[in-house]
ChimeraX commands (.cxc) that place a marker at each C-alpha (Angstrom):
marker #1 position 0.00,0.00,0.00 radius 0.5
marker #1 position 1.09,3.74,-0.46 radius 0.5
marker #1 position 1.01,6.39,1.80 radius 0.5
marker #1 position -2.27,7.45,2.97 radius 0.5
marker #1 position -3.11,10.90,1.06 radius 0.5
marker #1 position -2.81,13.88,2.40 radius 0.5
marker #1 position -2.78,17.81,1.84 radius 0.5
marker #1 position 1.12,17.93,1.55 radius 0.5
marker #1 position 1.05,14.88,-1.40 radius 0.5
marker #1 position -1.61,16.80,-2.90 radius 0.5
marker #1 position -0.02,19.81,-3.35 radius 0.5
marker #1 position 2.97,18.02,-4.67 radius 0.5
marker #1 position 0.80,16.24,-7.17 radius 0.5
marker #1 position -0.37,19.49,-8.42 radius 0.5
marker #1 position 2.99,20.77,-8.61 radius 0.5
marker #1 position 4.20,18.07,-10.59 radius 0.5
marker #1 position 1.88,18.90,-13.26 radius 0.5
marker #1 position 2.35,22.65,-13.52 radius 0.5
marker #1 position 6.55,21.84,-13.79 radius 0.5
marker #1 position 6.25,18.52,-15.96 radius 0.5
marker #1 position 4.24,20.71,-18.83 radius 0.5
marker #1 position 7.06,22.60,-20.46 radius 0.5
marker #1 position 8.67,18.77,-20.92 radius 0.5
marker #1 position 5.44,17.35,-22.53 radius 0.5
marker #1 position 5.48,19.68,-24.85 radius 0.5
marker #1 position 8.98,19.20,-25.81 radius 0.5
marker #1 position 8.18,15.06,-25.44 radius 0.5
marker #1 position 4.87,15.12,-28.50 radius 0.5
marker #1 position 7.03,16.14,-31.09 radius 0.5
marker #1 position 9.61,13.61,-30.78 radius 0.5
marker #1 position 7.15,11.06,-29.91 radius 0.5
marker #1 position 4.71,12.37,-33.62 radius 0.5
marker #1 position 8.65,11.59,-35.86 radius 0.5
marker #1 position 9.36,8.24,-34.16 radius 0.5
marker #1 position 5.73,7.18,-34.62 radius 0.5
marker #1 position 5.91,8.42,-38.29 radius 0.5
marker #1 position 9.71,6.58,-38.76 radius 0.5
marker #1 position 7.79,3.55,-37.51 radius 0.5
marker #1 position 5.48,3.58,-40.13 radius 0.5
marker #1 position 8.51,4.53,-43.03 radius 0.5
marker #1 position 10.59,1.55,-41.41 radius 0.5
marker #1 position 10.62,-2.28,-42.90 radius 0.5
marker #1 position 9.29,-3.22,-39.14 radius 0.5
marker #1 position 6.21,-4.07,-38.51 radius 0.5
marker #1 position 3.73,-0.53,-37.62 radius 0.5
marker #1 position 3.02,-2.51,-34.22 radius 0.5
marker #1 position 6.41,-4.12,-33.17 radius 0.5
marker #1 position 7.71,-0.91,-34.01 radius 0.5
marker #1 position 5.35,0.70,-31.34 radius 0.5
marker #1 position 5.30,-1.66,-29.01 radius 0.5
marker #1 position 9.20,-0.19,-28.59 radius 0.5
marker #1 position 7.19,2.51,-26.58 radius 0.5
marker #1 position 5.86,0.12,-23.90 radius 0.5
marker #1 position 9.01,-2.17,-23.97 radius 0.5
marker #1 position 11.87,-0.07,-24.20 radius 0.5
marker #1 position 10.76,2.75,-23.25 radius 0.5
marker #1 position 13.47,5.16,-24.63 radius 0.5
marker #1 position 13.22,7.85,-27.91 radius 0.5
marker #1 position 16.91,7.45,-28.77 radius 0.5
marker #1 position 17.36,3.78,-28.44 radius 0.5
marker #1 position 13.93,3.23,-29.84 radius 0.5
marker #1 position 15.11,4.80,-33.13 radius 0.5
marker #1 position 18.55,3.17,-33.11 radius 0.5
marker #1 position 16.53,0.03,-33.25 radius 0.5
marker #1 position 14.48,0.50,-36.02 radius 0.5
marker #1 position 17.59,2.05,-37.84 radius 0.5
marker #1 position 19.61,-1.16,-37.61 radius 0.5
marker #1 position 17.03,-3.35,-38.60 radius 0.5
marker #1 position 16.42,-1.55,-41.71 radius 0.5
marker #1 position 20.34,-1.30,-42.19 radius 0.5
marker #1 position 19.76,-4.97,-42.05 radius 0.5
marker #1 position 22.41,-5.06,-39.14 radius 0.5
marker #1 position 23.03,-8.05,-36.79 radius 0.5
marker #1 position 20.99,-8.80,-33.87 radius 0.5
marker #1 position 23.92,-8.42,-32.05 radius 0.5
marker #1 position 24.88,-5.14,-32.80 radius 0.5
marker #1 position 21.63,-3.83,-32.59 radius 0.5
marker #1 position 21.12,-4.86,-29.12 radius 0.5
marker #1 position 24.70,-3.67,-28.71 radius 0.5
marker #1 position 23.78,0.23,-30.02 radius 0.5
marker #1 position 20.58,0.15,-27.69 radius 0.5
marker #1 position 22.32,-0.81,-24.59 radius 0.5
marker #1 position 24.87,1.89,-25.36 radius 0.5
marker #1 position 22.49,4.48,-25.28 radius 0.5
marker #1 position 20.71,3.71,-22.78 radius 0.5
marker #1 position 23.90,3.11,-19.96 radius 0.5
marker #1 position 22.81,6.51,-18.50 radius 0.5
marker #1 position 19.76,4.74,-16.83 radius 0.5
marker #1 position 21.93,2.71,-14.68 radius 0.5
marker #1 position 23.41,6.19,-13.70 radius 0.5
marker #1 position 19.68,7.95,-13.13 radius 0.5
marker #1 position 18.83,4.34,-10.98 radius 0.5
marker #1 position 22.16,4.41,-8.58 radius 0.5
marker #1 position 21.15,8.27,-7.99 radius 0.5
marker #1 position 17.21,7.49,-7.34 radius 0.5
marker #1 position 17.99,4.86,-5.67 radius 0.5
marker #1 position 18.39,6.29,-1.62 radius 0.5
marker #1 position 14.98,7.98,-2.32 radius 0.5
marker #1 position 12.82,5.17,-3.76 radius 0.5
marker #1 position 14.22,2.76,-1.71 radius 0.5
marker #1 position 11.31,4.75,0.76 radius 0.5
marker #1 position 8.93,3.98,-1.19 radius 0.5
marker #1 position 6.24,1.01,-1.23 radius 0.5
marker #1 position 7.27,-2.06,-3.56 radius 0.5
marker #1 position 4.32,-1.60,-6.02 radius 0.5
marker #1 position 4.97,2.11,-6.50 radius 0.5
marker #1 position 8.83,1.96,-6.88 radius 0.5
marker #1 position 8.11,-1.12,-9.54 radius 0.5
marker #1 position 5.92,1.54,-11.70 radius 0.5
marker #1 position 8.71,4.87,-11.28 radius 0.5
marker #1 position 11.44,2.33,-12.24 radius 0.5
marker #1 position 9.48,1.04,-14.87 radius 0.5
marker #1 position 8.29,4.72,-16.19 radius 0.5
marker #1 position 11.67,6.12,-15.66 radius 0.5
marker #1 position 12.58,8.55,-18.19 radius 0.5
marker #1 position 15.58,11.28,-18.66 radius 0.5
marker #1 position 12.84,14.26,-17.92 radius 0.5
marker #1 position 11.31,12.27,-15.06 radius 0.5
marker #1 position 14.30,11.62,-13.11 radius 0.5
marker #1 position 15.58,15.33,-13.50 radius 0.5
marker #1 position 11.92,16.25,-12.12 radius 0.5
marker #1 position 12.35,13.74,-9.18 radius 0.5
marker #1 position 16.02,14.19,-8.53 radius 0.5
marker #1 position 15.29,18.16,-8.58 radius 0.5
marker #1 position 12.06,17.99,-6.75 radius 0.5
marker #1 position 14.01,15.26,-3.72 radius 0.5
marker #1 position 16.49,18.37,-3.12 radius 0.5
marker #1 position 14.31,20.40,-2.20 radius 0.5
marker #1 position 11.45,18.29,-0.42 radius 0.5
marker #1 position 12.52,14.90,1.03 radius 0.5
marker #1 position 9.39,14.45,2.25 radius 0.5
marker #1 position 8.42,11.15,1.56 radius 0.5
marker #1 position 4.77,11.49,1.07 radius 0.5
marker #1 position 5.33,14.38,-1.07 radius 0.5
marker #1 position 8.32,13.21,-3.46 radius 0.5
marker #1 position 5.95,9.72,-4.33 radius 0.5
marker #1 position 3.44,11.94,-5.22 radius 0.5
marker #1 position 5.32,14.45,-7.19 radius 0.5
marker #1 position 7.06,10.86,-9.08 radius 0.5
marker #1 position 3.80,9.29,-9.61 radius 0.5
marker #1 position 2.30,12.46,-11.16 radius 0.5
marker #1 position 5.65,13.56,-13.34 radius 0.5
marker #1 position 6.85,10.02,-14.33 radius 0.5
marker #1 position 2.91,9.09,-15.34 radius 0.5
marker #1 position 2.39,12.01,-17.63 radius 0.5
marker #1 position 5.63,12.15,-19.58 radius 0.5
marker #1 position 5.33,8.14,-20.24 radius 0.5
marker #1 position 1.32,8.21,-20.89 radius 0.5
marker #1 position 1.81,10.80,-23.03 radius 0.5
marker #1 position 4.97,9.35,-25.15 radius 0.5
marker #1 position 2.95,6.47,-25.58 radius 0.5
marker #1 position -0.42,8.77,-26.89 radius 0.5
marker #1 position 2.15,10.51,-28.89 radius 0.5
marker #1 position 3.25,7.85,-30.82 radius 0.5
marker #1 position 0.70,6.44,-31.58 radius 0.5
marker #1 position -0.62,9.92,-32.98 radius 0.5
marker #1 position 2.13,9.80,-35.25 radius 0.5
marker #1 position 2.09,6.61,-36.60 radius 0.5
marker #1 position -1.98,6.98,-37.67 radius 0.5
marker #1 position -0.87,10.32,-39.24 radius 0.5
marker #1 position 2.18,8.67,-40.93 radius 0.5
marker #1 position -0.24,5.80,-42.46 radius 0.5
marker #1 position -2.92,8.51,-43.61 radius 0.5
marker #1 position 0.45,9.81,-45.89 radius 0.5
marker #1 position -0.05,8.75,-49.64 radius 0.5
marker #1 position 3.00,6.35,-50.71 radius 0.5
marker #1 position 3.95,9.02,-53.50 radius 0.5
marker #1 position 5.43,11.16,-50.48 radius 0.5
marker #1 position 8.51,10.94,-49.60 radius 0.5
marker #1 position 8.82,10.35,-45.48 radius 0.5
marker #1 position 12.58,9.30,-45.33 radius 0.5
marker #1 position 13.38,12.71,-43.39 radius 0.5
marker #1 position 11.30,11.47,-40.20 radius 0.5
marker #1 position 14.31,9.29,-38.98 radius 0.5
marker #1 position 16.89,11.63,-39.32 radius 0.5
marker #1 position 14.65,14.24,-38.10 radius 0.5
marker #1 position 14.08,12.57,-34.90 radius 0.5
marker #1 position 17.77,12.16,-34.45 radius 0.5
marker #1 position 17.98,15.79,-34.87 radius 0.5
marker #1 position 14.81,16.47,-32.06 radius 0.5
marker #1 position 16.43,14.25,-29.84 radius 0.5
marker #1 position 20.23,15.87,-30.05 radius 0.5
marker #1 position 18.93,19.72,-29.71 radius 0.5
marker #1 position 18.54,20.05,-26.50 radius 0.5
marker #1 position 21.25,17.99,-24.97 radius 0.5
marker #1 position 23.93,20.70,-26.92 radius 0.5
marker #1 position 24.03,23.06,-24.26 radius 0.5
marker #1 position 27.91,23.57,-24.09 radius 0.5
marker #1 position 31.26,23.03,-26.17 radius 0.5
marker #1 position 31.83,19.40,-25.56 radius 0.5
marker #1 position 27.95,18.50,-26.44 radius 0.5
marker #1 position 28.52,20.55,-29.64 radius 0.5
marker #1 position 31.50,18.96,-30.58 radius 0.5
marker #1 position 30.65,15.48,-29.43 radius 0.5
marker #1 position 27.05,15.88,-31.93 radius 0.5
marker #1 position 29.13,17.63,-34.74 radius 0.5
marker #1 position 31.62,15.20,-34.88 radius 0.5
marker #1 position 29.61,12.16,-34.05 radius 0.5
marker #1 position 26.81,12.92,-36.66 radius 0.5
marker #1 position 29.80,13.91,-39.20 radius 0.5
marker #1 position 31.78,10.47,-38.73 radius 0.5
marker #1 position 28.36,8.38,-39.13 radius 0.5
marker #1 position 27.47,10.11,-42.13 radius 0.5
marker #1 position 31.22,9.48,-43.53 radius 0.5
marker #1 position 30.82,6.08,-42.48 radius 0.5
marker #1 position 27.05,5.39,-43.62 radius 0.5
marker #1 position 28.22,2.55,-46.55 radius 0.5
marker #1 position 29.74,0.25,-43.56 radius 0.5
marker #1 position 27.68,-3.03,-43.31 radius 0.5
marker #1 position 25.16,-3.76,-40.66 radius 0.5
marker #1 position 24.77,0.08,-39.84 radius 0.5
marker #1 position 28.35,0.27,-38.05 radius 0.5
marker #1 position 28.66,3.62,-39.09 radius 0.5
marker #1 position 25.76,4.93,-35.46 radius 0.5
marker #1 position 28.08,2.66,-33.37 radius 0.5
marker #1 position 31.43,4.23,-34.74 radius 0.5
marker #1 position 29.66,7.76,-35.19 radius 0.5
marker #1 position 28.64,7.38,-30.94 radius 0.5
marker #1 position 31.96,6.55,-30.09 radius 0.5
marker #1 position 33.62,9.47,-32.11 radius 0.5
marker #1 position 31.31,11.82,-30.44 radius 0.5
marker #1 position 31.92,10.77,-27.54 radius 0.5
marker #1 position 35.89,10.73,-27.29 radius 0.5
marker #1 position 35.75,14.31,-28.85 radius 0.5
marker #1 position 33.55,15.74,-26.51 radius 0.5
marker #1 position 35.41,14.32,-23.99 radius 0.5
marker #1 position 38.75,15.39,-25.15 radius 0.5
marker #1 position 37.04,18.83,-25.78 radius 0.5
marker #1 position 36.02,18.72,-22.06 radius 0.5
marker #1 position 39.27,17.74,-20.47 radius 0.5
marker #1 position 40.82,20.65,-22.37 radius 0.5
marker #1 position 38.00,22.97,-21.29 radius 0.5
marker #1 position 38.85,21.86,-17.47 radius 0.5
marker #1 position 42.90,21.66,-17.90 radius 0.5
marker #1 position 42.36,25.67,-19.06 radius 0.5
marker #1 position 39.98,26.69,-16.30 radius 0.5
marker #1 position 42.31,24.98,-13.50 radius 0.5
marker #1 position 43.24,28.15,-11.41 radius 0.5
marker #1 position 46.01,25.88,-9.98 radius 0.5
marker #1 position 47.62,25.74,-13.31 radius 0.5
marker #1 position 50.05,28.26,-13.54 radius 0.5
marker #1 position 50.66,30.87,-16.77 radius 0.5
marker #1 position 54.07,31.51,-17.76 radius 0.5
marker link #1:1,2 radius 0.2
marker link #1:2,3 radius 0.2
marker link #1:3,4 radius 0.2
marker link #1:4,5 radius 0.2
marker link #1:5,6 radius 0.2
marker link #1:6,7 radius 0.2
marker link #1:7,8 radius 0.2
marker link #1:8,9 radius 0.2
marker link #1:9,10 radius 0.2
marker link #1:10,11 radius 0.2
marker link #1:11,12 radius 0.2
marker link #1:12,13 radius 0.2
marker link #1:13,14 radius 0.2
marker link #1:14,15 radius 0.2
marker link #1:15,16 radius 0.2
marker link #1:16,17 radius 0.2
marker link #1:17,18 radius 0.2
marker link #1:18,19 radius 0.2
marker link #1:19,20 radius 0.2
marker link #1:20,21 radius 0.2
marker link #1:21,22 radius 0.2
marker link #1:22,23 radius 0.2
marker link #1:23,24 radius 0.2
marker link #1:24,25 radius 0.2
marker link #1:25,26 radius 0.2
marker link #1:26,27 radius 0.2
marker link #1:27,28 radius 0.2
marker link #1:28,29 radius 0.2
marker link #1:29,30 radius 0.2
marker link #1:30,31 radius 0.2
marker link #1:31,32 radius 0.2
marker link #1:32,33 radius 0.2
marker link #1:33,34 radius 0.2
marker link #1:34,35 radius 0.2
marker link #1:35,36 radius 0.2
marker link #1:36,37 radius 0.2
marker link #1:37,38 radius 0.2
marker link #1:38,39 radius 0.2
marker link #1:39,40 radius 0.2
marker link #1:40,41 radius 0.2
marker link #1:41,42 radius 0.2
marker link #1:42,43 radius 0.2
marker link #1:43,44 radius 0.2
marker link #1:44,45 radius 0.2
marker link #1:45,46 radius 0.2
marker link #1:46,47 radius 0.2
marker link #1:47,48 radius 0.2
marker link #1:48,49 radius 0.2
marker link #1:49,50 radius 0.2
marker link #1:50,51 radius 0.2
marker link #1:51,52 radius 0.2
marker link #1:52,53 radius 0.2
marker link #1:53,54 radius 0.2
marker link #1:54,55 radius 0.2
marker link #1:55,56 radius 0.2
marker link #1:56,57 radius 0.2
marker link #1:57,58 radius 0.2
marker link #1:58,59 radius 0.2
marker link #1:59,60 radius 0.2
marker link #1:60,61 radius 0.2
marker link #1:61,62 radius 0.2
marker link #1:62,63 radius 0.2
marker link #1:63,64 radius 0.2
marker link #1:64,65 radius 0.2
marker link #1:65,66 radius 0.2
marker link #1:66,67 radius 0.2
marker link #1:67,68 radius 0.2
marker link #1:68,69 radius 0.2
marker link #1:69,70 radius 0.2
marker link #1:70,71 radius 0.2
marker link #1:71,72 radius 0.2
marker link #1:72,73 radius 0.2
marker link #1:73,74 radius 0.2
marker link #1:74,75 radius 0.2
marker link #1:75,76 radius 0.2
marker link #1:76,77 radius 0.2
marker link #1:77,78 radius 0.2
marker link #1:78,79 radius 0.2
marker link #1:79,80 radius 0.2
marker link #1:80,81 radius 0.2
marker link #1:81,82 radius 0.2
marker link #1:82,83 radius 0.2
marker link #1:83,84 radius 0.2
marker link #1:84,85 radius 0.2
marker link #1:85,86 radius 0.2
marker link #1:86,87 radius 0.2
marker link #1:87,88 radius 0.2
marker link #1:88,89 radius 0.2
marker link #1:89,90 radius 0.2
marker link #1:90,91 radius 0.2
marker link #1:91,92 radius 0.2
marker link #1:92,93 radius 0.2
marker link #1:93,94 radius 0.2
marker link #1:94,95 radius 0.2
marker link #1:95,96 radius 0.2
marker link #1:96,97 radius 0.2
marker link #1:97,98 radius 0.2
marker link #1:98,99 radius 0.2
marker link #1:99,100 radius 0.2
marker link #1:100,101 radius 0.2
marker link #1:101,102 radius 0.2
marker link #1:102,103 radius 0.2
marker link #1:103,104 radius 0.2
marker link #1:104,105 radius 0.2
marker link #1:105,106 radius 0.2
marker link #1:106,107 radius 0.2
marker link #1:107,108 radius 0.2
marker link #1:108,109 radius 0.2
marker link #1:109,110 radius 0.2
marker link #1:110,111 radius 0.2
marker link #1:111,112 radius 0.2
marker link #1:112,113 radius 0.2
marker link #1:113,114 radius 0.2
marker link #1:114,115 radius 0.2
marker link #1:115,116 radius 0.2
marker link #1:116,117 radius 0.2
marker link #1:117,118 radius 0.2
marker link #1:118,119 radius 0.2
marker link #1:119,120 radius 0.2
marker link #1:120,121 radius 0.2
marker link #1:121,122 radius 0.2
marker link #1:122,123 radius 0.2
marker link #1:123,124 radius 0.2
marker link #1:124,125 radius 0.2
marker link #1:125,126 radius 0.2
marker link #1:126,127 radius 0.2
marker link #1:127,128 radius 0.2
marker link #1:128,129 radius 0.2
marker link #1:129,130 radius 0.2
marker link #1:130,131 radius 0.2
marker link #1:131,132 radius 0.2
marker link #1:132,133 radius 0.2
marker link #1:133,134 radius 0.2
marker link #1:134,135 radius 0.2
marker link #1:135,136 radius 0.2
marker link #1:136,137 radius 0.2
marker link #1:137,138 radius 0.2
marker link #1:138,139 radius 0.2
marker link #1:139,140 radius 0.2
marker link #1:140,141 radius 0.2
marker link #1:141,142 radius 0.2
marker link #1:142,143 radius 0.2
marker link #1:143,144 radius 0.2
marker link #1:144,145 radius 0.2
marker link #1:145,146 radius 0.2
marker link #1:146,147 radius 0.2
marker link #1:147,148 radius 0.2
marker link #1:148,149 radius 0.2
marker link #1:149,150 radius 0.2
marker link #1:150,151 radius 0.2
marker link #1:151,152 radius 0.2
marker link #1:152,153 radius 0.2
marker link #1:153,154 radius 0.2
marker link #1:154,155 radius 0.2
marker link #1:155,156 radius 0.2
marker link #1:156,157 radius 0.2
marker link #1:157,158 radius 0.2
marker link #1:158,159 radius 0.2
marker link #1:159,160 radius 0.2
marker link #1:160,161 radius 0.2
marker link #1:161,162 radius 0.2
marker link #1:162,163 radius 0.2
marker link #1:163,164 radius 0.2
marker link #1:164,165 radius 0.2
marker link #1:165,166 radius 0.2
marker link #1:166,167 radius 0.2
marker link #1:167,168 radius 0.2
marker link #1:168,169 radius 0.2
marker link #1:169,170 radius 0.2
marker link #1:170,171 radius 0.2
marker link #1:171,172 radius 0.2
marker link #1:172,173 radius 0.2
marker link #1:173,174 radius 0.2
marker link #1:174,175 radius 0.2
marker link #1:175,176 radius 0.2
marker link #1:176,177 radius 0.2
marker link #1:177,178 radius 0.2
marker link #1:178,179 radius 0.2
marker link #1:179,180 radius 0.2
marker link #1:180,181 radius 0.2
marker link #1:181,182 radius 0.2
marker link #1:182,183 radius 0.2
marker link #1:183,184 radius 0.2
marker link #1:184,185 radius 0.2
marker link #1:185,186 radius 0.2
marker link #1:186,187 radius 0.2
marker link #1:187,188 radius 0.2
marker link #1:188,189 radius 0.2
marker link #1:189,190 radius 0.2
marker link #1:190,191 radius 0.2
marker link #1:191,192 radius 0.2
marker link #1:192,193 radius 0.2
marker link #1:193,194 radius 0.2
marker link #1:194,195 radius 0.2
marker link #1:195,196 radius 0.2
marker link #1:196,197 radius 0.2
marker link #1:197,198 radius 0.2
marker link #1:198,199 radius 0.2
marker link #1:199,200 radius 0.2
marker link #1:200,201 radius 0.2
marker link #1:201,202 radius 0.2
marker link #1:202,203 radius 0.2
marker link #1:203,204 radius 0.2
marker link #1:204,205 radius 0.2
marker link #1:205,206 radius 0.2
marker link #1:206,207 radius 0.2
marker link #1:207,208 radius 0.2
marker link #1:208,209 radius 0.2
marker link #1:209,210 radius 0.2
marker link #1:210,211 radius 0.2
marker link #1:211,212 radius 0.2
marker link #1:212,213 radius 0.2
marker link #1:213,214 radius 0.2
marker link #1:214,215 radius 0.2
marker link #1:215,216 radius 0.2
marker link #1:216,217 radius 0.2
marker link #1:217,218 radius 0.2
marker link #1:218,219 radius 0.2
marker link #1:219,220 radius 0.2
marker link #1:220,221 radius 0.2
marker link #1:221,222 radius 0.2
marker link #1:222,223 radius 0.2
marker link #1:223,224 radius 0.2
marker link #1:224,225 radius 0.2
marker link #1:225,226 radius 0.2
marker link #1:226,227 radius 0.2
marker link #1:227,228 radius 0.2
marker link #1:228,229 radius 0.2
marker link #1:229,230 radius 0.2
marker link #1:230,231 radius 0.2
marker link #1:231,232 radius 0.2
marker link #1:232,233 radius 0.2
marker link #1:233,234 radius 0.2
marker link #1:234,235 radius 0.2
marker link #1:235,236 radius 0.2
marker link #1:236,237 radius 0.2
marker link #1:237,238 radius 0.2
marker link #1:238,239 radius 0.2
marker link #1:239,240 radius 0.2
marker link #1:240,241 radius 0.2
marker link #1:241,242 radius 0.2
marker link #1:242,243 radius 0.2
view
């Protein structure tokens, strides 16, 4: 059972839906191009959605679909998810303390529903109010309405992709939901080099077999950035000294 209800998870509740708004709206869009790249891809319209209950994830979702219709190996597609979606075990270890409060069913659904604008919403909302009965409340409500509404999204898109005639040309939706996806994550040098350079090598390399070229695109991207930041730290080191 969850904690009884009260004024103080009420208020959180309500909360959570004023600050999770400004993410929905940023979460339909995606959610339309994926469901219209679903129904451009070779998979089937509902395997391809049924990525949205099962994984769970916009950027793996699409690397999925991409492999398959790159016709690359199972292994390497399962490979490219996992990849992407390593930063879950780092939201998990850091939600962790806080839903280890909570009651079994409850934490089962927020792991389950977990999502990169959910656990900033939960991880921001815990520092500030680690009330218990008011951070399951403000979970339940933020991690509920950015899933439920991924899932309405897309399949919003994919009825509007199928009501497309065939003489139209949809082969921008994938690469336009790669594009959705990277904008707001290039907020400083390193992000803008790591997406330059990552989306760069990829397209260099898009003739490799088995659609290589996202796996050896990622991992350009992400030793560039890197480098980029290192260089960007070594430089702001006041310890350093100028001669």
């Amino acid at each position: 059972m969850g904690f009884p209800a009260s004024s103080t998870s009420r208020r959180a509740a309500a909360q959570a839906l004023r600050d999770v708004i400004p993410f929905l709206i940023a979460v339909v869009p995606v959610a339309i191009v994926y469901g219209f790249a679903v129904t451009e891809s070779i998979v089937d319209n509902i395997i391809g959605l049924s990525g949205s209950w099962i994984v769970l994830g916009g950027a793996s979702q699409l690397s999925i679909i991409d492999s398959i219709d790159s016709n690359a190996s199972a292994g390497l597609t399962i490979a490219t998810a996992t990849m992407i979606n390593l930063r879950f075990a780092l939201y998990s270890a850091a939600l962790a303390p806080t839903y280890a409060r909570y009651p079994l069913i409850q934490r089962v659904w927020l792991t389950y529903t977990l999502t990169d604008q959910g656990a900033a919403l939960v991880m921001a909302h815990d520092e500030t109010d680690p009330d218990d009965r008011a951070g399951l409340a403000y979970a339940l409500v933020a991690c509920t309405a950015i899933t439920s509404t991924w899932w309405v999204a897309t399949i919003l898109g994919a009825a509007l992709g199928a009501t497309i005639p065939d003489n139209i040309d949809m082969a921008f939706a994938m690469p336009l939901m790669f594009i959705v996806l990277a904008i707001p994550t290039l907020k400083d040098r390193p992000s803008l080099v790591a997406g330059l350079v990552g989306a760069g090598v990829a397209l260099a390399a898009k003739d490799l077999p088995q659609g290589a070229n996202i796996v050896i695109g990622g991992l350009a991207g992400i030793m560039a950035g890197r480098a980029v930041q290192i260089h960007t730290d070594s430089g702001a080191d006041p310890t350093r000294s100028r001669r």
